[in-house]
N, C-alpha and C positions, 0 to 999 in steps of 0.2 A: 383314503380320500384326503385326509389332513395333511398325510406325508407330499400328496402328487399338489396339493394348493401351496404348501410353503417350498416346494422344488420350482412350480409357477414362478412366485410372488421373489423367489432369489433371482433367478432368472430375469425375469423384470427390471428387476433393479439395477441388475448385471449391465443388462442391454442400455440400461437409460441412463446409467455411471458411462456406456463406454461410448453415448453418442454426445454428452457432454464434452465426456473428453476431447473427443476429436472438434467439435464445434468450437471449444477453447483453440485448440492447436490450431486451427484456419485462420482463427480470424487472429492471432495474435502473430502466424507466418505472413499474414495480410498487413496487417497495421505497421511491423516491423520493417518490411523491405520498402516498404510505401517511406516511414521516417528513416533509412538508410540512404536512401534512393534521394534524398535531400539533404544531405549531408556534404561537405566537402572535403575530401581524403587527397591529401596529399601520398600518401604511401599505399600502393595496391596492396602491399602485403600484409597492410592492417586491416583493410577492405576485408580482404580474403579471412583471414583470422575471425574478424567480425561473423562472416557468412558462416564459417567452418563450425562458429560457436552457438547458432540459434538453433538446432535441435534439440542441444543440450538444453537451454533455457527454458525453451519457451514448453517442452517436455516436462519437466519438472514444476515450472509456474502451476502449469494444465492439472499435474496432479497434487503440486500439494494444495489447490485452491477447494478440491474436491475433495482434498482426505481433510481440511480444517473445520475450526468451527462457529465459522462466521453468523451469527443471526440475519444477518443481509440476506435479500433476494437478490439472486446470481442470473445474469442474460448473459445465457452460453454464446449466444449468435453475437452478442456486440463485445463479449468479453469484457463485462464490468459489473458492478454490483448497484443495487437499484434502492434508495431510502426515500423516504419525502423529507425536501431539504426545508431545513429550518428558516425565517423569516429574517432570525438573526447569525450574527455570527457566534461560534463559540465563544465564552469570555475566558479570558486570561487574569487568571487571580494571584497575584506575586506572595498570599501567605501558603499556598493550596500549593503551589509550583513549588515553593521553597522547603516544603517538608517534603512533599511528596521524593523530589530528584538530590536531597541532603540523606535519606535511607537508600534510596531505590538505584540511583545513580551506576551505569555499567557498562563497560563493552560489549554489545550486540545486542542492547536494550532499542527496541522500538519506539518510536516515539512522532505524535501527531506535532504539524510546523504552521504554524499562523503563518504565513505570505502577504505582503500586500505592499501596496504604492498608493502615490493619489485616486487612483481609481479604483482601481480591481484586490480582489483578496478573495484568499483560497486556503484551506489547509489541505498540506502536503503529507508523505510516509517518508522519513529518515529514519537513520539508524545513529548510533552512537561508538562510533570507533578509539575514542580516546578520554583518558578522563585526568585532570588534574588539582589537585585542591582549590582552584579558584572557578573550576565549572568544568566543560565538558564540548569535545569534536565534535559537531552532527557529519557525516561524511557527505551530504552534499554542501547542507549550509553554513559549515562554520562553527568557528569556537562561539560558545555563550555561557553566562555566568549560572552560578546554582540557582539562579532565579529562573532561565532560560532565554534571556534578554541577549541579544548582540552583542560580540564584542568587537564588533567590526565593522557596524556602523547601516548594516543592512536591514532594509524590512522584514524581520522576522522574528518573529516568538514562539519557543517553544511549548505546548501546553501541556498541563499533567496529563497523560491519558486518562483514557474517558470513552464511553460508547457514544457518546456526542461528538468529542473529538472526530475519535478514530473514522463513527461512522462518514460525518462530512468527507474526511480525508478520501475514502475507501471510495466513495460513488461522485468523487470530482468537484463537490460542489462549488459554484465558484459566486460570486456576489459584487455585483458592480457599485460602486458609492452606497451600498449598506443594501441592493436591492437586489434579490437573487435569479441568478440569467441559467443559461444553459449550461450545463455540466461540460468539466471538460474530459476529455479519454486518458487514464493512466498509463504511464510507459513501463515497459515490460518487469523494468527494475522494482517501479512502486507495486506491479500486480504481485512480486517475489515476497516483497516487504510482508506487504498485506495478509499473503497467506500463513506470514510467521506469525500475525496479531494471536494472542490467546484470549478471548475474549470473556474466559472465566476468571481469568485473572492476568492485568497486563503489566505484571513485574515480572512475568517470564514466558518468553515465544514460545508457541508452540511447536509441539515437537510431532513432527507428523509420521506416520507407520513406514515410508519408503526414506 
């Protein structure tokens, strides 16, 4: 009787790993052609390259998001992660930033991005592609110093990771003049980032079973 409950309770789990899965896959085939589909391609054959390349992606996102180990609550149907978003923003501390990215500092290190302008602010998922004795590449944002500060003159700060961070980062939050509005939807790339977070420890991504 015990053998035929945990062959159940596998099975179960089995079934409800693999309608996850494919609930990610939909809606992330959905959301993708939807932002392709407004985009302007001067070249078909980058178009086509693009198209030829989203099963791979959005396959992968789908599973490593399900093999990670996020404490977030995940909405398979909307494909994104769900937190109660904080009143304020994350703070940015330049002695906390400074030790933490003067040890930890790396190529394919993950890392949470303060954004903002006069209005609006959000934290972002980069990664860190380049590193030099005076700071470090974010690959979307830009060089910044071992502080994480801009060196280029853009709204953006790097912040030490953090389950505060990251979590904002993970579930969109966004914040208009210090007040918090509606989440916005991750693109396919931050959901890839996100499933690398390690959240038991985030000086090294995680490394997932596939």
């Amino acid at each position: 009787m015990q053998t035929g409950c945990k062959e159940q309770t596998e099975l179960w789990r089995s079934s409800s790993k693999s309608n996850a899965y494919n609930a990610l896959c939909n809606t992330f085939y959905v959301r993708e052609i939807h932002r392709l589909s407004k985009e302007s391609f001067n070249n078909v054959e980058r178009l086509q390259r693009r198209f030829a390349s989203l099963p791979y992606y959005i396959e992968k996102a789908a599973s490593h998001i399900l093999d990670g180990n996020s404490p977030l609550t995940l909405d398979t149907q909307n494909g994104s992660w769900i937190a109660k978003q904080s009143r304020n923003l994350p703070k940015y501390d330049l002695e906390k930033n400074t030790l933490f990215f003067d040890k930890n500092v790396f190529v394919g290190l993950i890392i949470p991005v303060l954004v903002y302008d006069a209005e609006y602010s959000t934290v972002r998922i980069d990664s860190i592609d380049e590193v030099t004795a005076s700071g470090f590449h974010c690959n979307q944002f830009g060089w910044v110093d071992k502080a994480g500060k801009s060196q280029e003159g853009v709204g953006i700060q790097v912040l030490k990771p953090s389950k505060t961070a990251f979590s904002a980062a993970c579930c969109g939050h966004v914040w208009l003049l210090g007040r918090a509005i509606t989440p916005r939807v991750l693109t396919l790339r931050e959901m890839l980032l996100a499933a690398r977070i390690n959240w038991q420890d985030f000086k090294h991504p995680f490394i997932t079973q596939k």
